[in-house]
Backbone as a chain_set.jsonl record, in Angstrom:
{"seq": "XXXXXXXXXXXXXXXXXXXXXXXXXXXXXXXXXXXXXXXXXXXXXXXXXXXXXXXXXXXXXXXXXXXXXXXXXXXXXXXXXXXXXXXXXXXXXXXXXXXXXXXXXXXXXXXXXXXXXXXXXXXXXXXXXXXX", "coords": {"N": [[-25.112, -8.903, 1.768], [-21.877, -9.071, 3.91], [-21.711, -9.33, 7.332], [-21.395, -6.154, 8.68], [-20.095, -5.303, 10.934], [-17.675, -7.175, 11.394], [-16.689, -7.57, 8.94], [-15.777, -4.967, 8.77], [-13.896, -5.134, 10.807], [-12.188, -7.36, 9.717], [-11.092, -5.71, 7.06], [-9.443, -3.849, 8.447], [-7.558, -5.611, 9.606], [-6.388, -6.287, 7.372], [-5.501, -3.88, 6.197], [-3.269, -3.676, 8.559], [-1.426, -4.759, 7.737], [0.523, -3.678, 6.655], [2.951, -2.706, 8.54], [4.314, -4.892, 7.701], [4.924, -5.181, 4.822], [5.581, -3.061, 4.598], [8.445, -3.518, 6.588], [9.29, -5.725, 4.625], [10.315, -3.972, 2.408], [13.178, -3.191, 3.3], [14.99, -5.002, 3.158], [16.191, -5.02, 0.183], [16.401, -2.795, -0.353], [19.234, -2.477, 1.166], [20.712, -3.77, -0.445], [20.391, -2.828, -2.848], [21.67, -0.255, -1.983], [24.502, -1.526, -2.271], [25.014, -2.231, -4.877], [24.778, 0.561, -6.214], [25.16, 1.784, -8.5], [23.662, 1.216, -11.185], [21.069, 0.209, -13.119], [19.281, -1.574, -12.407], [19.578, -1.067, -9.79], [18.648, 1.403, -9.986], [15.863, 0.613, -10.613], [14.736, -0.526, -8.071], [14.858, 1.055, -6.48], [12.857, 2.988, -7.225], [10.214, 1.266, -7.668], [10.706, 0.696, -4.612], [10.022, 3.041, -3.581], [7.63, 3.722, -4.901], [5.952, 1.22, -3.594], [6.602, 1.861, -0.402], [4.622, 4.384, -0.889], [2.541, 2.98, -0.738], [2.583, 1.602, 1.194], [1.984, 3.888, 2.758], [-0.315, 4.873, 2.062], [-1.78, 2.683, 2.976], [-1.93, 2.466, 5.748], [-3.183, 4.968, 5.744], [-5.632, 4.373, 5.603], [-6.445, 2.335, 7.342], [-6.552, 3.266, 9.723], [-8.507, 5.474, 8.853], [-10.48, 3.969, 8.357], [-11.258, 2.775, 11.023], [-12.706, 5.086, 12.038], [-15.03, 5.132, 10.044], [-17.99, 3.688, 10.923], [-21.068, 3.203, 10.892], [-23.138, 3.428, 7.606], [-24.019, 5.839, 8.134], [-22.255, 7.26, 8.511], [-20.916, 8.335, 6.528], [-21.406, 10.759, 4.84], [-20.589, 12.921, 6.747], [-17.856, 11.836, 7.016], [-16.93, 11.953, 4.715], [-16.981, 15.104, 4.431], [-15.375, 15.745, 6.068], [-13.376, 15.302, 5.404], [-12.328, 16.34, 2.785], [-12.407, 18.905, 3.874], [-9.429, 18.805, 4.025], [-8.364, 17.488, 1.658], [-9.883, 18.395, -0.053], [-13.034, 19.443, -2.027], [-14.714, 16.862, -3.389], [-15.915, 15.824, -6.105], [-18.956, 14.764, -7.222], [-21.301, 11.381, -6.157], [-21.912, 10.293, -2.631], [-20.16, 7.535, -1.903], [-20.725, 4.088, -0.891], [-19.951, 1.529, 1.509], [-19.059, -0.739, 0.531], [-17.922, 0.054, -1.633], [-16.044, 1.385, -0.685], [-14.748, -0.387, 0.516], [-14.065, -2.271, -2.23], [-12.106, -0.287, -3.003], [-10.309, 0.125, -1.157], [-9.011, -2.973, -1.168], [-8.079, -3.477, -3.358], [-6.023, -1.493, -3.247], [-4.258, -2.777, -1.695], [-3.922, -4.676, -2.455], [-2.033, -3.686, -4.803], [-0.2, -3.297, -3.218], [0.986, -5.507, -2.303], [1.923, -6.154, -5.347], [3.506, -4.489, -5.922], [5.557, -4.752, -4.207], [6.446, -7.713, -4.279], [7.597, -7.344, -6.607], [9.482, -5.572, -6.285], [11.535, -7.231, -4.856], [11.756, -9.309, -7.047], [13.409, -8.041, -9.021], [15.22, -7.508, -7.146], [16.484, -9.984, -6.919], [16.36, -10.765, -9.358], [18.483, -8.922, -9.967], [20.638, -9.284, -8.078], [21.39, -11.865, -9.011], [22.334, -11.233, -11.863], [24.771, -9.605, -10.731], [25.802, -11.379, -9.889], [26.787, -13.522, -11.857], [28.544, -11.796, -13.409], [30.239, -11.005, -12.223], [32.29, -13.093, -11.7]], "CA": [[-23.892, -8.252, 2.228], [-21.651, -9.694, 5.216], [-21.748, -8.475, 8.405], [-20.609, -5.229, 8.576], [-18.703, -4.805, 11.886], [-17.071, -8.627, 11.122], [-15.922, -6.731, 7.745], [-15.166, -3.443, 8.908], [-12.877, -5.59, 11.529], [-11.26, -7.933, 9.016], [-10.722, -4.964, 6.578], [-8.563, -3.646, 9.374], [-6.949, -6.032, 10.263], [-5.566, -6.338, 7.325], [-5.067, -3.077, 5.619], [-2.805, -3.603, 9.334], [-0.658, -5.498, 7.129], [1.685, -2.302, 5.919], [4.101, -2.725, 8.643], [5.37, -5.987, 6.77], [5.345, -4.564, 3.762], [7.313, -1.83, 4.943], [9.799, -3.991, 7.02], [10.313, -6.218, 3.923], [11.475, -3.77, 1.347], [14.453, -3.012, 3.605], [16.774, -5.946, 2.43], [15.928, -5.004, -1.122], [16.907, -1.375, -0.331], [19.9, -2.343, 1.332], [21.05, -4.67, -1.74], [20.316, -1.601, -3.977], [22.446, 0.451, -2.064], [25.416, -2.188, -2.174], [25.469, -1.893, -6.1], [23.863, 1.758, -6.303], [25.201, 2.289, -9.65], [23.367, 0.316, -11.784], [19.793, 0.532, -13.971], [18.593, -2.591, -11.564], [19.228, -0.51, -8.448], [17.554, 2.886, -9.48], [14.387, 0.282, -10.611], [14.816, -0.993, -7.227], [14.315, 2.298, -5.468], [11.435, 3.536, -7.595], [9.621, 0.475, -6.645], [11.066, 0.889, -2.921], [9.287, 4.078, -2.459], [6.347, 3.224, -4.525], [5.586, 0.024, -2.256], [6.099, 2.632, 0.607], [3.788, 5.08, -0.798], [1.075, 1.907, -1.062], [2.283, 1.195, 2.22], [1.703, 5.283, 3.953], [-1.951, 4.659, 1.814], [-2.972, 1.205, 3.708], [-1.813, 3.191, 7.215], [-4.038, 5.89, 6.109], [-6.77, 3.796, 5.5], [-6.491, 1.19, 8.307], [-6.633, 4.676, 10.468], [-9.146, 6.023, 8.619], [-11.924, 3.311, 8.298], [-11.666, 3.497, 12.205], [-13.856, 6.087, 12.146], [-16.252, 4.529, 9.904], [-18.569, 2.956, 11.959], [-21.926, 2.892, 10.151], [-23.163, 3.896, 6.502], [-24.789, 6.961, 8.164], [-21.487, 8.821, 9.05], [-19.989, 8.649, 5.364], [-21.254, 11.843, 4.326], [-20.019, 13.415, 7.131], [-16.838, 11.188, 7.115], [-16.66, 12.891, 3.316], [-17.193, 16.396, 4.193], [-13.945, 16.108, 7.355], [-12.204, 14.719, 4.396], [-12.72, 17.533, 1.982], [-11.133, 19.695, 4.582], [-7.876, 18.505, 3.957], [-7.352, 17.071, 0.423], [-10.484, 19.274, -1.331], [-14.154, 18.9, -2.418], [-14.212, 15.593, -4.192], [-17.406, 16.282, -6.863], [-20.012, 13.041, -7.143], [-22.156, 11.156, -5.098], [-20.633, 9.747, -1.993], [-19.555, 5.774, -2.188], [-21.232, 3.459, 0.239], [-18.995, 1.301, 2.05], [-18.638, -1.703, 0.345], [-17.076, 0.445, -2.559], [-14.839, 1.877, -0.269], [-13.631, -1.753, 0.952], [-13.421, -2.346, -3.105], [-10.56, 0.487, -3.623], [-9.17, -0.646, 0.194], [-8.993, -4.215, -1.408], [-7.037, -2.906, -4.716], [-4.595, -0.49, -2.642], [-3.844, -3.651, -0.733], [-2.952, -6.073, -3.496], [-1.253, -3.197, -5.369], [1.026, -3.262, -1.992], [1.837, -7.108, -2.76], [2.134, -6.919, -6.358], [4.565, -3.844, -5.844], [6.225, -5.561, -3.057], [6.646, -8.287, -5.613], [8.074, -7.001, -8.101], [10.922, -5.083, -5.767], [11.567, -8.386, -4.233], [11.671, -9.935, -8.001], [13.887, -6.986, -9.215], [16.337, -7.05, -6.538], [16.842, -10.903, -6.983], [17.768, -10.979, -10.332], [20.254, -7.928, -9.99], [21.92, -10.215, -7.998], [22.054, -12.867, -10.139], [23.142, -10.74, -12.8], [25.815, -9.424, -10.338], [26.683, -12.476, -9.329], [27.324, -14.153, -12.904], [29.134, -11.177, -14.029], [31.978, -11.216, -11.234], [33.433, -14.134, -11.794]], "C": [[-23.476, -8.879, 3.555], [-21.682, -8.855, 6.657], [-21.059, -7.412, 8.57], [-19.506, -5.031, 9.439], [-18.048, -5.68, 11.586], [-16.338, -7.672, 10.023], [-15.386, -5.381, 7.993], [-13.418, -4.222, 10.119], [-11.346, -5.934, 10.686], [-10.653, -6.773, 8.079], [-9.371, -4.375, 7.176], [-7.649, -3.834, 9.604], [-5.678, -6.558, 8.783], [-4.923, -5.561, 6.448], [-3.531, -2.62, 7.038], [-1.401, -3.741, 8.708], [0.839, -4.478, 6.467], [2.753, -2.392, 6.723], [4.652, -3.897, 7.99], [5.441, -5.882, 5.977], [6.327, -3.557, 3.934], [8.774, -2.525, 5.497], [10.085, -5.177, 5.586], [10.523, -5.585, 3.051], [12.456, -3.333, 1.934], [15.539, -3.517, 3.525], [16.537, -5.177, 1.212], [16.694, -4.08, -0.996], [18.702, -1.748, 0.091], [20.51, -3.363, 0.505], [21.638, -3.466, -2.81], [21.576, -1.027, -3.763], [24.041, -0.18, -2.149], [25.637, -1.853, -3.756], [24.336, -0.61, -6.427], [24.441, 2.317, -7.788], [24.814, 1.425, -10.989], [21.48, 0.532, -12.259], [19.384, -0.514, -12.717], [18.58, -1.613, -10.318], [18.403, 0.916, -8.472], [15.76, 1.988, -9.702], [13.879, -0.171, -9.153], [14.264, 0.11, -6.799], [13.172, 2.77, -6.121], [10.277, 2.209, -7.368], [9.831, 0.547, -4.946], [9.99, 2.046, -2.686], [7.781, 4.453, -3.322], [5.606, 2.163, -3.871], [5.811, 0.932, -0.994], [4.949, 3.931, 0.545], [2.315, 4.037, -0.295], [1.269, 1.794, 0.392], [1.554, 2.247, 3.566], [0.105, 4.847, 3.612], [-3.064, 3.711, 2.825], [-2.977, 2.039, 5.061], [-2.91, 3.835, 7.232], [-5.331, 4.912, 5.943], [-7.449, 2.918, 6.488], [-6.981, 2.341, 9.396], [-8.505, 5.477, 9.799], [-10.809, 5.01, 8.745], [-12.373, 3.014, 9.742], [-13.049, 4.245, 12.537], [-14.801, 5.552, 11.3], [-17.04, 3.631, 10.34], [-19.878, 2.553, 11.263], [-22.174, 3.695, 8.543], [-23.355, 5.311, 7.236], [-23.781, 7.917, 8.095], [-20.414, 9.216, 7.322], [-19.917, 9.926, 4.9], [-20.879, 12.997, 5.509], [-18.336, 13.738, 7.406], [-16.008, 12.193, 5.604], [-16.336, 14.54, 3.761], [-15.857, 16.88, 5.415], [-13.226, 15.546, 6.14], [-11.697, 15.571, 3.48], [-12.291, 18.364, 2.76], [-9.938, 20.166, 4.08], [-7.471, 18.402, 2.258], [-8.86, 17.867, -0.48], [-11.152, 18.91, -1.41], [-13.648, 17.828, -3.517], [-15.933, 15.726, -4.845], [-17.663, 14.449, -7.057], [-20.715, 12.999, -6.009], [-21.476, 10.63, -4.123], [-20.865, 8.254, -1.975], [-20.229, 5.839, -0.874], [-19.875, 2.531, 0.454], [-18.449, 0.104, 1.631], [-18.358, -0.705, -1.187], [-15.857, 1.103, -1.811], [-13.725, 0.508, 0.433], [-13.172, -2.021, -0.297], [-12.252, -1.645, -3.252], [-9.777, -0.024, -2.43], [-8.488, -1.57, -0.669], [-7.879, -3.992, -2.741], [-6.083, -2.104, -4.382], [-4.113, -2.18, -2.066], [-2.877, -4.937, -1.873], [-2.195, -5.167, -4.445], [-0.093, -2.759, -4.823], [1.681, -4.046, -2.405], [2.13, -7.125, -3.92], [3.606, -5.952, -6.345], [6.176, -4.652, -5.205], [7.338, -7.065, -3.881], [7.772, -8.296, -6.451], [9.507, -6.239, -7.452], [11.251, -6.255, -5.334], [12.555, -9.361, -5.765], [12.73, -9.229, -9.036], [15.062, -7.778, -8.754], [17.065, -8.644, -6.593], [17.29, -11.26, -8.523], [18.872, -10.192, -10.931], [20.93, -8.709, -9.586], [22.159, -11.367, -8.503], [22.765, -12.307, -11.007], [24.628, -10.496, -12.226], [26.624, -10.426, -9.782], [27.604, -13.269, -10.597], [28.274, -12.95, -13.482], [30.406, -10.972, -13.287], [32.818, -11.873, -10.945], [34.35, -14.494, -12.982]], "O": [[-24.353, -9.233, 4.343], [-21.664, -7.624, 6.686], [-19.852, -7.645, 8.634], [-18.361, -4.721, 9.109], [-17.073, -5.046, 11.181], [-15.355, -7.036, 10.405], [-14.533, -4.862, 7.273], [-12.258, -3.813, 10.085], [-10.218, -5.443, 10.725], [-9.436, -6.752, 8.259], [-8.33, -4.4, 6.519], [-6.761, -3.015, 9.84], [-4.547, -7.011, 8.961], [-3.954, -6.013, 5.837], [-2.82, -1.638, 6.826], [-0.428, -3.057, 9.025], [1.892, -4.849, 5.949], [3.805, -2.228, 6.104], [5.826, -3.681, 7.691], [6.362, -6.624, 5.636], [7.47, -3.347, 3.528], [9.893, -2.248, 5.065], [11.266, -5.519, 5.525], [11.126, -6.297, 2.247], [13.128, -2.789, 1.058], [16.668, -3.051, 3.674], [16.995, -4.094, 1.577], [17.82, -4.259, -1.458], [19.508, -1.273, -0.708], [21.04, -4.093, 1.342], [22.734, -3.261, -3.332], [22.478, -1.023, -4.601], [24.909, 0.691, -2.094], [26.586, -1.088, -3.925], [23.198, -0.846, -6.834], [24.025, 3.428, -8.12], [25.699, 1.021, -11.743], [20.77, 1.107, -11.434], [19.081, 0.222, -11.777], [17.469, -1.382, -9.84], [17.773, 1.449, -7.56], [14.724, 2.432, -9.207], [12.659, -0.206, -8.987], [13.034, 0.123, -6.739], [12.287, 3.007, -5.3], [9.335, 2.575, -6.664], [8.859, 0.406, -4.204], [9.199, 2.002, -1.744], [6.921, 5.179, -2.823], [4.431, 2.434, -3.625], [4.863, 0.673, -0.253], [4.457, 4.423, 1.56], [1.338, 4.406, 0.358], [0.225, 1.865, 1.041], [0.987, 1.949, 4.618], [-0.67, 4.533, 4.515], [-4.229, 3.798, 3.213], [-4.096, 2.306, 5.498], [-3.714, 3.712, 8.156], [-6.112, 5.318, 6.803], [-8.665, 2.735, 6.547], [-8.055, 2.048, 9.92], [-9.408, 5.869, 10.538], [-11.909, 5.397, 9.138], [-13.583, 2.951, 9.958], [-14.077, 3.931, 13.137], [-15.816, 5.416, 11.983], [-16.661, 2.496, 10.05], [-19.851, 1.359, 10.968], [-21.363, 4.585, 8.285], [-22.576, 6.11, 6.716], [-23.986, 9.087, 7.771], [-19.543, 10.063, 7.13], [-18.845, 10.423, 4.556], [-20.898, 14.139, 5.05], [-17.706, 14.749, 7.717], [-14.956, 12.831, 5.55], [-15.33, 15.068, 3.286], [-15.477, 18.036, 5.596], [-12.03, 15.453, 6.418], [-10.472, 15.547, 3.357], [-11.337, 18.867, 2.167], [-9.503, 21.283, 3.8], [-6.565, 19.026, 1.706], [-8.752, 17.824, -1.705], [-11.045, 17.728, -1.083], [-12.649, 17.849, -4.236], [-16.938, 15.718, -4.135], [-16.961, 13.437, -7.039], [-20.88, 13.857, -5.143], [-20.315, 10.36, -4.428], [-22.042, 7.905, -2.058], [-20.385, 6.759, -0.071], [-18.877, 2.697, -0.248], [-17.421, -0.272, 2.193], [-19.054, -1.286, -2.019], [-14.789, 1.3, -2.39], [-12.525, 0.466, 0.704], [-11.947, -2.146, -0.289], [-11.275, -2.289, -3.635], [-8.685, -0.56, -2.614], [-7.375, -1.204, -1.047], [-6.812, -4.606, -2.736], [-5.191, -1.928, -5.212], [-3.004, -2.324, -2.582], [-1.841, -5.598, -1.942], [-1.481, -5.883, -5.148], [0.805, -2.125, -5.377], [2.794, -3.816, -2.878], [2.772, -8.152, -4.143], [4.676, -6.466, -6.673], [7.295, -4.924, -5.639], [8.558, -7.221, -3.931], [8.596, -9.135, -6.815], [10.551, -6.331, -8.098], [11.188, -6.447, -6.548], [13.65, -9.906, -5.627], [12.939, -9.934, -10.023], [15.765, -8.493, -9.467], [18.263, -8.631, -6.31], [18.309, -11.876, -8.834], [19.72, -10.417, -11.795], [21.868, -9.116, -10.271], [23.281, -11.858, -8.382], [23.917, -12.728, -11.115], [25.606, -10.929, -12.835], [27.77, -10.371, -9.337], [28.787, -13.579, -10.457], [28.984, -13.487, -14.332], [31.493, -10.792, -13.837], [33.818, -11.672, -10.255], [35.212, -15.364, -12.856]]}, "num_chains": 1, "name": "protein.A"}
């Protein structure tokens, strides 16, 4: 296994990565709302504000692994967690499963991201070939 603080860093640094995900679906959005009546622009916005849910997730996570510091504090880290969103039944994950789901919220940012990006570019092609 790699060094943990080195990985708990990099993890960090780049579940950090959410404000640029967030600042680039704002052309997209404001594209959408230019032709807002249109099947391309409502797919646009349901990607828009799932790529911002992925993006509130990485925040919480970039925030949250903070506090994880060594394996020892997980099951405590679990039981302030359970607070808030509810006993979560099982055993508790060690920490290189919790960088696995990090690591899969993170590229399900970019593929989202993606795909509004990939969306909103060939609405306007479409809208472009159809107005002349």
């Amino acid at each position: 296994m790699p060094d943990i603080m080195l990985t708990h860093r990099i993890m960090r640094i780049h579940l950090s990565s959410w404000r640029y995900f967030a600042a680039l679906t704002l052309p997209p959005l404001v594209v959408g709302f230019l032709h807002s009546a249109s099947w391309g622009s409502l797919v646009s916005l349901v990607l828009f504000i799932t790529t911002h849910y992925y993006c509130w997730r990485l925040w919480l996570d970039e925030r949250l692994f903070q506090l994880i510091e060594r394996d020892e504090n997980l099951v405590s880290f679990d039981a302030g967690m359970a607070c808030i969103w509810g006993k979560r039944t099982g055993v508790t994950r060690n920490i290189a499963q919790r960088w696995q789901g990090a690591t899969r919220l993170f590229y399900r940012a970019i593929v989202s991201l993606v795909l509004l990006w990939l969306v909103v570019l060939v609405n306007m092609i479409y809208w472009l070939s159809t107005s002349q």
